[in-house]
N, C-alpha and C positions, 0 to 999 in steps of 0.2 A: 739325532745328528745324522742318521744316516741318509732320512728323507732329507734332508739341507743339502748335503754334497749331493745325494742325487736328482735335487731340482736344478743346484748350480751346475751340476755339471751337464744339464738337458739344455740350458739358457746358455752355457758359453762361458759364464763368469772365468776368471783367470784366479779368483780367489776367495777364502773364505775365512775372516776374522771373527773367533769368539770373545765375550770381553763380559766379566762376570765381578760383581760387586759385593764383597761380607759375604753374604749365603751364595749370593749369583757366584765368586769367582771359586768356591767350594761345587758349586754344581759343575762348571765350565773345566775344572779341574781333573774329574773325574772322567774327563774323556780321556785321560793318557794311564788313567788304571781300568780300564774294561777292553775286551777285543772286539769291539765294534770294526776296529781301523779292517781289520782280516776281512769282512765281508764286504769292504768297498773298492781293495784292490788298488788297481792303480789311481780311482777316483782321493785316494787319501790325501796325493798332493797339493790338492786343494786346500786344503788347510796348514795354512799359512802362520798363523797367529794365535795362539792363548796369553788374554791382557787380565791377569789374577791381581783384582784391585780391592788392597785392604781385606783381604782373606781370611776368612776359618778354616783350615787346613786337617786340624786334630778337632773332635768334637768332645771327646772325655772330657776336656775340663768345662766344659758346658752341663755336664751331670744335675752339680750341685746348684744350680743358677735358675732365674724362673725363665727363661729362655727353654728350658727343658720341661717344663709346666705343659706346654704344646708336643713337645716332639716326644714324650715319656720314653727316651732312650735308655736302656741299661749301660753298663761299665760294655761288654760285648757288642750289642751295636751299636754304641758308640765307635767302636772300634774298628766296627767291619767298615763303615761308610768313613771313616775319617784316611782322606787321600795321602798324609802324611804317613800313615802306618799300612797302606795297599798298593802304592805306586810302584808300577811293573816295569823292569830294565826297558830301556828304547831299545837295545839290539836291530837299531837301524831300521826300524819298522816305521817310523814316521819322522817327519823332519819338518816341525812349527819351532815357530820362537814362541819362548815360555816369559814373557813379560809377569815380571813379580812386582806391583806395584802399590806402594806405601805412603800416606804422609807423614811427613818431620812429626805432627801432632798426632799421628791416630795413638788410641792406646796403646799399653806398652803389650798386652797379649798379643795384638793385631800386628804389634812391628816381629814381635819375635817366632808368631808365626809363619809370615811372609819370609824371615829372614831363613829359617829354619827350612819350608819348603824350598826356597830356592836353591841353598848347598844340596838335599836330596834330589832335585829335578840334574844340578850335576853331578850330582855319584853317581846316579841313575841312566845318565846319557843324554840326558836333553840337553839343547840349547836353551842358555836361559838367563836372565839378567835381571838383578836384582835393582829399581829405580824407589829413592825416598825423592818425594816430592815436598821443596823445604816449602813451609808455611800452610800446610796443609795439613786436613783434619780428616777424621773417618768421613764425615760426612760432604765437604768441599770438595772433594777430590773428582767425586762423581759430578756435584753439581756445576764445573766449569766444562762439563766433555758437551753443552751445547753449544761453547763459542770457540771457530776456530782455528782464533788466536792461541789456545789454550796449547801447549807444549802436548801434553797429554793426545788431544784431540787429535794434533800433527804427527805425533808415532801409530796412532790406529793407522787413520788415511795411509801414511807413508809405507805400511806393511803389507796392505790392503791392498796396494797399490806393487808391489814389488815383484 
């Protein structure tokens, strides 16, 4: 992430929107539990937007699932990587909107962990908003963000643009 702001910020760009999907918005996540932000200074305001769409948040309960077949996580690093149980106070150190976003249909893990990150992103200090998107599935959700007509589509752009 670091090389990202510091190409945007050699180009000019006015901003920089991350937007992370199931495992993506769990990677994308993790950028407000590490201190990466400390080493880019004032280039940090550039980042404008984290779009956490249909999220893993907690990865423990992925243990017992074949989901874990690949990642042979224990009960500990499940833990240490899961952004729900390492998210660091904002203390004013960075200032993105934290877009938590869900559809009406995803599973019920996927709603309660968006639901759950997003109350910790405000204990925590973030800015942050909780969107269910009605008639929409884990998997639909991502696949309208090419047209855009798509509501979804129009809050990246519109933030991206802010």
């Amino acid at each position: 992430m670091v090389k990202v702001i510091e190409f945007a910020t050699e180009r000019g760009s006015r901003s920089v929107v991350v937007a992370g999907h199931s495992a993506g918005a769990h990677l994308a996540s993790t950028l407000l539990s590490t201190e990466w932000i400390s080493s880019i200074k004032e280039s940090a305001k550039l980042l404008k937007a984290l779009f956490l769409i249909s999220g893993v948040f907690d990865l423990q309960p992925l243990i017992g699932t074949y989901v874990n077949a690949a990642l042979s996580l224990d009960k500990i690093e499940a833990a240490s990587v899961s952004p729900m149980l390492n998210l660091a106070e904002n203390k004013g150190k960075i200032e993105v909107a934290c877009q938590v976003v869900v559809g009406e249909y995803d599973p019920p893990s996927f709603k309660d962990q968006s639901e759950k990150f997003y109350k910790l992103l405000l204990e925590k200090g973030y800015a942050a908003e909780l969107k269910i998107f009605n008639g929409y599935d884990h998997f639909n959700i991502v696949e309208d963000l090419r047209n855009f007509g798509y509501l979804l589509s129009q809050e990246i752009v519109k933030l991206a643009f802010s």
